[in-house]
C-alpha positions as CSV (number, residue, x, y, z in Angstrom):
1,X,4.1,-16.4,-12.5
2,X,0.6,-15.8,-10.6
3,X,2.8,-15.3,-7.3
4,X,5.2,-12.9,-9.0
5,X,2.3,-11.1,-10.1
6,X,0.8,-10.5,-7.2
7,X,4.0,-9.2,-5.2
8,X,4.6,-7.2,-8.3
9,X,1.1,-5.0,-7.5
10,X,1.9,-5.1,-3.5
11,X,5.8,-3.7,-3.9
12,X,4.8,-1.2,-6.7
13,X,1.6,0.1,-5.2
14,X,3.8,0.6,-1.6
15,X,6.2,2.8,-3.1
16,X,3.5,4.6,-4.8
17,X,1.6,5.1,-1.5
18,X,5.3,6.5,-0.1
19,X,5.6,8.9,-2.5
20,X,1.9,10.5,-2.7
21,X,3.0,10.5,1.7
22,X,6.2,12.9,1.1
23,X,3.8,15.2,-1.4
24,X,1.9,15.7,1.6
25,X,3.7,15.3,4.5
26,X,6.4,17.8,3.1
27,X,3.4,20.3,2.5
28,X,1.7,19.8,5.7
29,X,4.9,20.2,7.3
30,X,5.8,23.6,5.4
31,X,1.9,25.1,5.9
32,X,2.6,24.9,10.0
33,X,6.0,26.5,9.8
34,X,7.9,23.5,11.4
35,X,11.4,23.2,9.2
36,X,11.6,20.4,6.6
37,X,13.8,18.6,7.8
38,X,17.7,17.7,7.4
39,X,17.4,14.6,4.5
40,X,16.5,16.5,1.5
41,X,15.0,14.7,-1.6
42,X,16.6,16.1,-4.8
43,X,14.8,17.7,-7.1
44,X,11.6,17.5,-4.8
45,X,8.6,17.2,-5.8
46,X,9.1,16.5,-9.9
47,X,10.5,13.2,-9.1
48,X,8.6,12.0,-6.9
49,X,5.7,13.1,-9.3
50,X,8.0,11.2,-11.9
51,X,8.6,8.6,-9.7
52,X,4.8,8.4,-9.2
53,X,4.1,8.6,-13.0
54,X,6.8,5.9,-14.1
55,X,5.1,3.3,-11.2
56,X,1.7,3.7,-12.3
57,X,3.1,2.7,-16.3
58,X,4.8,-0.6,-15.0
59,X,1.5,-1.3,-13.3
60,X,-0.8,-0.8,-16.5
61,X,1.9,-2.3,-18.4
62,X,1.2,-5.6,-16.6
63,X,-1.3,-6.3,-18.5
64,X,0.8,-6.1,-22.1
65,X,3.4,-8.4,-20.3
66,X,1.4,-11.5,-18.9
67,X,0.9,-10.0,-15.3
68,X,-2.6,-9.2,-15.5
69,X,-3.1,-11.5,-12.2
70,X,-1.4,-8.3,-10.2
71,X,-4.7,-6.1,-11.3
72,X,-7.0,-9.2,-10.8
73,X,-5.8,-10.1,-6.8
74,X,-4.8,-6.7,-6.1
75,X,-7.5,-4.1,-6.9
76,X,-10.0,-6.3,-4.4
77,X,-7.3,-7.1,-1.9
78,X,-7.1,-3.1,-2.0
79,X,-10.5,-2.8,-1.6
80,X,-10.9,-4.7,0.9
81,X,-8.2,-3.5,3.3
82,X,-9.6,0.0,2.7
83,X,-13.0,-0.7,3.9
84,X,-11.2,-3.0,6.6
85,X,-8.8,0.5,7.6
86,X,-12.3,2.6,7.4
87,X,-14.3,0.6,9.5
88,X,-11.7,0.2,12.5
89,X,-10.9,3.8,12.3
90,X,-14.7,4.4,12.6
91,X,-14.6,1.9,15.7
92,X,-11.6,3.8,17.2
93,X,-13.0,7.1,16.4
94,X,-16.4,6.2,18.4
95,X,-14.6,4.1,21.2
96,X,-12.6,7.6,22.4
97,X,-16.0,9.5,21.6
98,X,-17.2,7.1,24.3
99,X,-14.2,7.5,26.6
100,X,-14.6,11.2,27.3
């Protein structure tokens, strides 16, 4: 059940993370005047807001259901590959300083 738990957090929180990316990309996108695109998400953006909404209540519902091992691995796995992510692009960011 522990392993189920944890891929439970991973899947859930990916498609999370892909839906807050269209809000934004789709915004970006319309504020420089470059076209939208030809695949059109119905109904955009109230179901991806739904869609966000409806993800986050199965992942606070996990721990009603036994699951509570998804919040336990995954908010410090989280964590950690965001300081991991924040660091390197640091690294990067002064490595091309550097370069010029």
């Amino acid at each position: 059940m522990s392993m189920f738990g944890i891929s439970i957090f991973g899947g859930i929180t990916v498609w999370i993370m892909i839906l807050i990316t269209l809000l934004f990309f789709r915004k970006k996108r319309i504020a420089e005047g470059l076209p939208i695109g030809k695949l059109h998400m119905p109904a955009y953006p109230w179901l991806a807001v739904i869609g966000i909404i409806a993800l986050v209540a199965i992942l606070i519902s996990c721990f009603y259901i036994g699951l509570s091992i998804a919040w336990y691995a995954g908010v410090p796995w989280l964590i950690f590959i965001s300081i991991a992510y924040y660091f390197s692009k640091n690294k990067s960011t002064i490595k091309s300083a550097d370069d010029k």
